[in-house]
LOSETI-251601 format. One record per residue: residue number from 1; residue in three letters; chain; x, y, z of N, C-alpha, C in turn. Coordinates in pm, whole numbers, plus 32768, in hexadecimal, padded with zeros to 4 digits. Layout:
     i    aa   ch   n.east   n.north   n.up   ca.east   ca.north   ca.up   c.east   c.north   c.up
   NUM   ALA    A        X         Y      Z         X          Y       Z        X         Y      Z
...
! end
This chain:
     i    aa   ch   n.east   n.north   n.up   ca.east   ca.north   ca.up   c.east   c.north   c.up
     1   UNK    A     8055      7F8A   8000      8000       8000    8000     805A      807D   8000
     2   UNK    A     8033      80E1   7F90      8099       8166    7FB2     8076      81A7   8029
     3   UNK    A     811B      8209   8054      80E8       8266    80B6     80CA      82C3   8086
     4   UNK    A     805C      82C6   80A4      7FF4       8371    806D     8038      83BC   808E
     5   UNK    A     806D      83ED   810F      80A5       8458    8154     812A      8481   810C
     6   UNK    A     818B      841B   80E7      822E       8421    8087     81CB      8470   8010
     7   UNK    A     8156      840F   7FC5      8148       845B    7F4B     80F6      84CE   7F68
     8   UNK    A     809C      84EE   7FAF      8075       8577    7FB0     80F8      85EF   7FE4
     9   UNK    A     8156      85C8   8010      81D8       8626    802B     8217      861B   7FB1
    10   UNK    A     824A      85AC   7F4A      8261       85C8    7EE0     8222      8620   7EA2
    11   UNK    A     8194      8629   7E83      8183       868A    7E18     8117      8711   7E74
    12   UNK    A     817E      8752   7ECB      8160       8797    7F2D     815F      87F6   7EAD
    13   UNK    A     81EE      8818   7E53      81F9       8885    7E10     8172      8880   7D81
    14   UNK    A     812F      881E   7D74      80F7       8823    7D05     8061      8867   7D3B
    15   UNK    A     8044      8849   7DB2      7FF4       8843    7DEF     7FDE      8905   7DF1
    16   UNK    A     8063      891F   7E1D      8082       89B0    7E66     8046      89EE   7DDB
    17   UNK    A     8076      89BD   7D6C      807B       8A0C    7CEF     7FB0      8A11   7C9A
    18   UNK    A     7F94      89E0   7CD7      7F0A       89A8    7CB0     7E91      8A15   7D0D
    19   UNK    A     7EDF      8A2D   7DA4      7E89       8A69    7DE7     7E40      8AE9   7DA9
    20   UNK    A     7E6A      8B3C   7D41      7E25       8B7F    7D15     7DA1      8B3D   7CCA
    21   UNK    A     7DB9      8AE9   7C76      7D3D       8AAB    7C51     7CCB      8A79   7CC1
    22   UNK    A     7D01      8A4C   7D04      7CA2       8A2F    7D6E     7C5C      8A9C   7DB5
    23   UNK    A     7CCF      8B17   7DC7      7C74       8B6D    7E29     7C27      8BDD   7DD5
    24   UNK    A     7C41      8BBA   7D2A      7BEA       8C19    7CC8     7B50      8BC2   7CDC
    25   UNK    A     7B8D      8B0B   7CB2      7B01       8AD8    7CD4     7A98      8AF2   7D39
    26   UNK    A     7ACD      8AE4   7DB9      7AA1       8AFB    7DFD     7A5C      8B97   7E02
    27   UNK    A     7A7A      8BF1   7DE9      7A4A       8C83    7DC3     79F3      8C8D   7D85
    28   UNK    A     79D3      8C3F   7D16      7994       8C42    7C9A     790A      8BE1   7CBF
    29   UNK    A     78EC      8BDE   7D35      7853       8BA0    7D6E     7815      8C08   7D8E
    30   UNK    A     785B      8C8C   7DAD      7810       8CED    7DEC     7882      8D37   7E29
    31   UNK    A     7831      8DC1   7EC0      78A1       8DE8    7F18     78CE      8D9B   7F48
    32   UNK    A     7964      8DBA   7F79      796F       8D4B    7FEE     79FF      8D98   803B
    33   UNK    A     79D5      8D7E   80CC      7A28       8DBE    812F     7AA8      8D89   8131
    34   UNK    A     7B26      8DB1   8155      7B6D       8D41    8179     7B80      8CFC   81D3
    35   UNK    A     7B40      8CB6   8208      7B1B       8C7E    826F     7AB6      8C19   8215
    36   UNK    A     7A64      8C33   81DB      7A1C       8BF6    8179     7A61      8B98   80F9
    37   UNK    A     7AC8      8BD2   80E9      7B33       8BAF    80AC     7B83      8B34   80F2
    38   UNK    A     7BDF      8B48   8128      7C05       8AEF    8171     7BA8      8A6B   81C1
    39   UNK    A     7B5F      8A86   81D5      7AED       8A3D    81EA     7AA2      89C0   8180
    40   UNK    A     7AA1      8A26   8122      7AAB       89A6    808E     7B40      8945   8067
    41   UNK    A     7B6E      89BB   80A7      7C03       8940    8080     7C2C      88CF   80D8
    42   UNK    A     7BF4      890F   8141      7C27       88B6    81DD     7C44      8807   8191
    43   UNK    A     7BAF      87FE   8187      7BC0       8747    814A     7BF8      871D   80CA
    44   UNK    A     7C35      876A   808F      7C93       875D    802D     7D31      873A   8023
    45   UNK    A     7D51      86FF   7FC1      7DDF       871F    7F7E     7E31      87AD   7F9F
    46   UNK    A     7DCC      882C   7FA7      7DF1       889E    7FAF     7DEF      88DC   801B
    47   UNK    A     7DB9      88A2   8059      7DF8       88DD    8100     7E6E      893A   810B
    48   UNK    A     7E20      89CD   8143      7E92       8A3C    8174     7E75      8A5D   81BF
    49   UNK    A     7EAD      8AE0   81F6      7EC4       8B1D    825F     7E87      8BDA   8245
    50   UNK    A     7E91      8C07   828E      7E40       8C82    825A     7EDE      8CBC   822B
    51   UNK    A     7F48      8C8D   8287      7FA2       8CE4    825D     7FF2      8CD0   81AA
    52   UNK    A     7F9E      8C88   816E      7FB2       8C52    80D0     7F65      8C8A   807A
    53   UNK    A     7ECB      8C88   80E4      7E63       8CC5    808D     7E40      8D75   8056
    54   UNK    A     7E72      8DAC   80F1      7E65       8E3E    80B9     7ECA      8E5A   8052
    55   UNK    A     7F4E      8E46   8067      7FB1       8E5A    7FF1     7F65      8E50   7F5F
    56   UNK    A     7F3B      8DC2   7F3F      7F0F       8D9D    7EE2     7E6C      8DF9   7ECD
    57   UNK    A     7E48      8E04   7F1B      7D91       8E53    7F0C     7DF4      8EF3   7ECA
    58   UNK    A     7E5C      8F2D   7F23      7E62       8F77    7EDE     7EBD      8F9F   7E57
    59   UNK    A     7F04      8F4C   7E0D      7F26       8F6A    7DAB     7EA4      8F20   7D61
    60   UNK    A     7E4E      8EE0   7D97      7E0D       8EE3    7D26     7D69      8F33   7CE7
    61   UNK    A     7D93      8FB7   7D72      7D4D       901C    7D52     7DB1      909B   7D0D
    62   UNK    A     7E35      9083   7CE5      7E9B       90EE    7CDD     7E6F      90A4   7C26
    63   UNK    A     7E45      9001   7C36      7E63       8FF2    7B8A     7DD5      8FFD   7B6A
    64   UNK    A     7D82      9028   7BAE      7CE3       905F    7B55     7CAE      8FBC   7B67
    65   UNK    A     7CD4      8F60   7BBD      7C85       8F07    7B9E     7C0A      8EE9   7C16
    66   UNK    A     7C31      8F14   7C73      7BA1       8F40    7CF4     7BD6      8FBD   7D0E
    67   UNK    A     7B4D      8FDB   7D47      7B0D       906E    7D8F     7AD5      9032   7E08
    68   UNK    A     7AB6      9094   7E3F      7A6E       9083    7EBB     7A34      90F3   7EFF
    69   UNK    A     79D6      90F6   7F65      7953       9106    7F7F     7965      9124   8019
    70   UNK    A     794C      917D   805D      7957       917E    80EE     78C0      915B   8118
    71   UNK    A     78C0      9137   813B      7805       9109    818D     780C      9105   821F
    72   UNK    A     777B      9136   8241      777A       9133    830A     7792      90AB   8331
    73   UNK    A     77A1      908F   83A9      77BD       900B    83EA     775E      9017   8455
    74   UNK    A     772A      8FAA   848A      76BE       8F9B    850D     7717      8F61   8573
    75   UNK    A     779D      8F52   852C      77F5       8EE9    85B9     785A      8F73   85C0
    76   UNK    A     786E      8FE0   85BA      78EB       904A    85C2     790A      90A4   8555
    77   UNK    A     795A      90C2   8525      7996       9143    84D7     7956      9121   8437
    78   UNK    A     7943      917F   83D2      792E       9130    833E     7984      90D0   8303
    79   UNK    A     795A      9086   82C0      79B3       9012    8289     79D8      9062   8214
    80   UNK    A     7A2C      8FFF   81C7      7A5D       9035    8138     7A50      8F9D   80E0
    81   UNK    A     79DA      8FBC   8098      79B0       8F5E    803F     79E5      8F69   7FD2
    82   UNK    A     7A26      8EE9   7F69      7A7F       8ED1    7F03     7A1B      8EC7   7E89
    83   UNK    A     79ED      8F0A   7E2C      79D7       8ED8    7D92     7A32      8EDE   7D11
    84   UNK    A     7A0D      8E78   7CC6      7A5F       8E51    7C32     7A2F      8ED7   7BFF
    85   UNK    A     7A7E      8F08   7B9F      7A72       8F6D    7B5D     7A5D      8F2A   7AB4
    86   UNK    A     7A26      8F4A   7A53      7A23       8F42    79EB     7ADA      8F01   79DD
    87   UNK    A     7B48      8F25   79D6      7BBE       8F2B    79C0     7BC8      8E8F   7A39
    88   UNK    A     7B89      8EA3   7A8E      7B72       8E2F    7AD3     7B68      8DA3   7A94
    89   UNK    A     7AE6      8DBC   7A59      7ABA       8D5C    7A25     7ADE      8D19   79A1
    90   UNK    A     7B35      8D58   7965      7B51       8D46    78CC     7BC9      8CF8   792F
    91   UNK    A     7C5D      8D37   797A      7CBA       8D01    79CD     7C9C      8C50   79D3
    92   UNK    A     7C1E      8C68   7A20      7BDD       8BD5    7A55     7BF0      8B78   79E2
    93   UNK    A     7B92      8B8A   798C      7B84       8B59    790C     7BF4      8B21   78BF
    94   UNK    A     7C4E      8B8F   78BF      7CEF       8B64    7866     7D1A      8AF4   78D7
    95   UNK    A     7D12      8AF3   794E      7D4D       8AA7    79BF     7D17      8A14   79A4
    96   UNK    A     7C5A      8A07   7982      7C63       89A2    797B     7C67      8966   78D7
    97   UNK    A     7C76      899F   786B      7CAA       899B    77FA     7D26      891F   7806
    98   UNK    A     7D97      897F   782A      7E0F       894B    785D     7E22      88EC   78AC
    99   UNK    A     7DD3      88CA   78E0      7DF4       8886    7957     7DB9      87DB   7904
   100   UNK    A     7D32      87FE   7901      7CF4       877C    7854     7D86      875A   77F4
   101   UNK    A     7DB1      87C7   77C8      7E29       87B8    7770     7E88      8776   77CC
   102   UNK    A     7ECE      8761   7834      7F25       8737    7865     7EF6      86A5   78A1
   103   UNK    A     7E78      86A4   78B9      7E1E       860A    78DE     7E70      85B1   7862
   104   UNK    A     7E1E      8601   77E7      7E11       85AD    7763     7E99      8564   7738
   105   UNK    A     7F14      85DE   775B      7F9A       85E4    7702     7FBF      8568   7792
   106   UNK    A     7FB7      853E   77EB      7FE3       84BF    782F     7F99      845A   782D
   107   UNK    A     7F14      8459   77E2      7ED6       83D9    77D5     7F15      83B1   776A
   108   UNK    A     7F34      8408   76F0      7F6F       83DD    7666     7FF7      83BC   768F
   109   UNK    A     8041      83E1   76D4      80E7       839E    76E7     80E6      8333   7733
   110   UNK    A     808A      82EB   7791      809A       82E6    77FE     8023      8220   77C3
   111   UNK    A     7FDF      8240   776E      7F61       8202    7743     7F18      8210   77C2
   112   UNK    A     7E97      81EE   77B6      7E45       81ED    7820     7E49      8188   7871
   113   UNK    A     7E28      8155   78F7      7E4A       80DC    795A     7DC4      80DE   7989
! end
């Protein structure tokens, strides 16, 4: 039986490199807090930390691909809610474009199993 744990640390870096797709996916249901965010990832492959996520939330409001939304809170201060932007969503799109393309290009080298 493999160790999950050796191979999920192996492809820690592929993983790292992917988190944008995931946290556009995740965006692209609606607002979502970060806390809301992380929260979708918790049971994932993609499991982070907030200190991964704001970095990443904000260059990827510096590249036009979310905006966000301050809204009241009933538990404390306003939140800051995340949406895909048009530039968002096209991003998304090429992501999973590419990503089909890179499925395909290792089933063809690789044959299917």
């Amino acid at each position: 039986m493999p160790d999950v744990e050796k191979i999920a640390d192996d492809f820690a870096p592929l993983r790292k490199g992917l988190l944008e797709f995931a946290v556009l996916s995740v965006v692209s249901n609606g607002k979502a807090y970060a806390a809301d965010i992380l929260e979708k990832l918790a049971n994932t492959p993609f499991v982070t930390s907030e200190g991964t996520l704001y970095p990443l939330l904000s260059r990827l409001k510096r590249e036009s691909y979310v905006s966000y939304e301050w809204a009241e809170s009933e538990a404390g201060p306003p939140r800051k809610y995340y949406v895909l932007t048009n530039e968002g969503e096209k991003r998304l799109a090429e992501l999973h474009v590419y990503w089909n393309d890179l499925y395909k290009s290792l089933e063809l080298l690789g044959g299917k199993r």
